[in-house]
C-alpha positions in Angstrom: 0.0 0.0 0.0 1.6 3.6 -0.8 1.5 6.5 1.3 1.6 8.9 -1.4 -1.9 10.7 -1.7 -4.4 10.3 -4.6 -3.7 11.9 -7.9 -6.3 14.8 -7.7 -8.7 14.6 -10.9 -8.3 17.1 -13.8 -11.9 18.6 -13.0 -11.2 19.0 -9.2 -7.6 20.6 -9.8 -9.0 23.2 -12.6 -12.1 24.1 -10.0 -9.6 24.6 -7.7 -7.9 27.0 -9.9 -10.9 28.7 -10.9 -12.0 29.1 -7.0 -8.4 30.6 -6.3 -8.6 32.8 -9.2 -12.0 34.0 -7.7 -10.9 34.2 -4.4 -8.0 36.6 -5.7 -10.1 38.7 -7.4 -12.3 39.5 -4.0 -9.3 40.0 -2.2 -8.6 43.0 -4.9 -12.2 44.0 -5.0 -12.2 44.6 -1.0 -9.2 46.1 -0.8 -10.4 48.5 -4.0 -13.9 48.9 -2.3 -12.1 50.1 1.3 -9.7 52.7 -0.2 -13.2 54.4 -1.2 -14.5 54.1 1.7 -11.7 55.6 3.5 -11.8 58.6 1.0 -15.4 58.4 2.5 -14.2 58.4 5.7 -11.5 61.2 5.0 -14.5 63.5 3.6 -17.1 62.6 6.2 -14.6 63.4 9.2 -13.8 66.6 7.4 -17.7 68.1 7.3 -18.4 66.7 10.9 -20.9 64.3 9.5 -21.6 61.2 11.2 -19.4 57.6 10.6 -22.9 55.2 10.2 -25.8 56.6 7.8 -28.5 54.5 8.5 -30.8 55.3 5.4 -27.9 54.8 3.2 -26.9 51.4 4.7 -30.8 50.2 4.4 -30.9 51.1 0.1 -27.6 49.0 0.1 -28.9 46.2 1.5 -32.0 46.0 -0.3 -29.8 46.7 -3.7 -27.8 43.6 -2.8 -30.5 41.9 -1.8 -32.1 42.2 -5.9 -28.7 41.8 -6.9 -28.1 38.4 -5.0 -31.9 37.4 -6.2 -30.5 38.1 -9.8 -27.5 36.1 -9.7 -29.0 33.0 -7.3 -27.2 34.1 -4.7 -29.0 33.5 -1.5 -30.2 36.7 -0.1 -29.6 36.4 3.4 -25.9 35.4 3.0 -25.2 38.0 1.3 -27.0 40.7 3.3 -24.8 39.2 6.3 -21.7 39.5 4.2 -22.7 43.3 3.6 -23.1 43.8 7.2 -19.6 42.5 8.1 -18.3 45.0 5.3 -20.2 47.3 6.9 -19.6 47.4 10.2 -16.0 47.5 9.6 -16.1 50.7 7.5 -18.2 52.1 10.3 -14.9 51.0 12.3 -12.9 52.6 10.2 -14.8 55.8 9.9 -15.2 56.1 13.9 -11.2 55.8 13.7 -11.0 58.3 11.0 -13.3 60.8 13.0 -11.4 60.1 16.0 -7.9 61.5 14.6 -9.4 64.3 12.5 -10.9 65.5 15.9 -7.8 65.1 17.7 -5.8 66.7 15.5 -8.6 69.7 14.7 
């Protein structure tokens, strides 16, 4: 009996490869989507307006909500994955607020 592992099938290895190409992609798309929301941040600090806008938050999750209908995405996962984005611009915004003031 051999110890060495299982060759992997063709199909598995090139999902694989398309997952990881995905998964890259996401990475640049969040990091892409967070220097806007800094700029965000940056501008919001700057006019003393507040980190969280709660009507602007609800449209966005009712957008994603039709968009995640559209594509057969389920809705609720993505509405949590919105709220984790979320939360942590508010995080950063909070932080962006906080050295603006100390520094005003």
């Amino acid at each position: 009996m051999s110890d060495l592992p299982a060759p992997i099938p063709a199909e598995l290895a090139r999902l694989r490869g398309s997952i990881d190409n995905i998964d890259a992609a996401l990475v640049y798309l969040l990091a892409e989507r967070f220097k806007a929301t800094q700029q965000v941040g940056v501008l919001k600090a700057s006019r003393g307006l507040p980190a969280s806008d709660p009507g602007r938050e609800a449209q966005q999750v009712a957008r994603l909500r039709d968009l995640a209908h559209q594509a057969d995405l389920d809705p609720v996962f993505a509405e949590k994955f919105l709220a984790f984005i979320v939360e942590e611009v508010i995080r950063h915004h909070e932080e962006i607020a906080q050295d603006h003031a100390a520094r005003g």
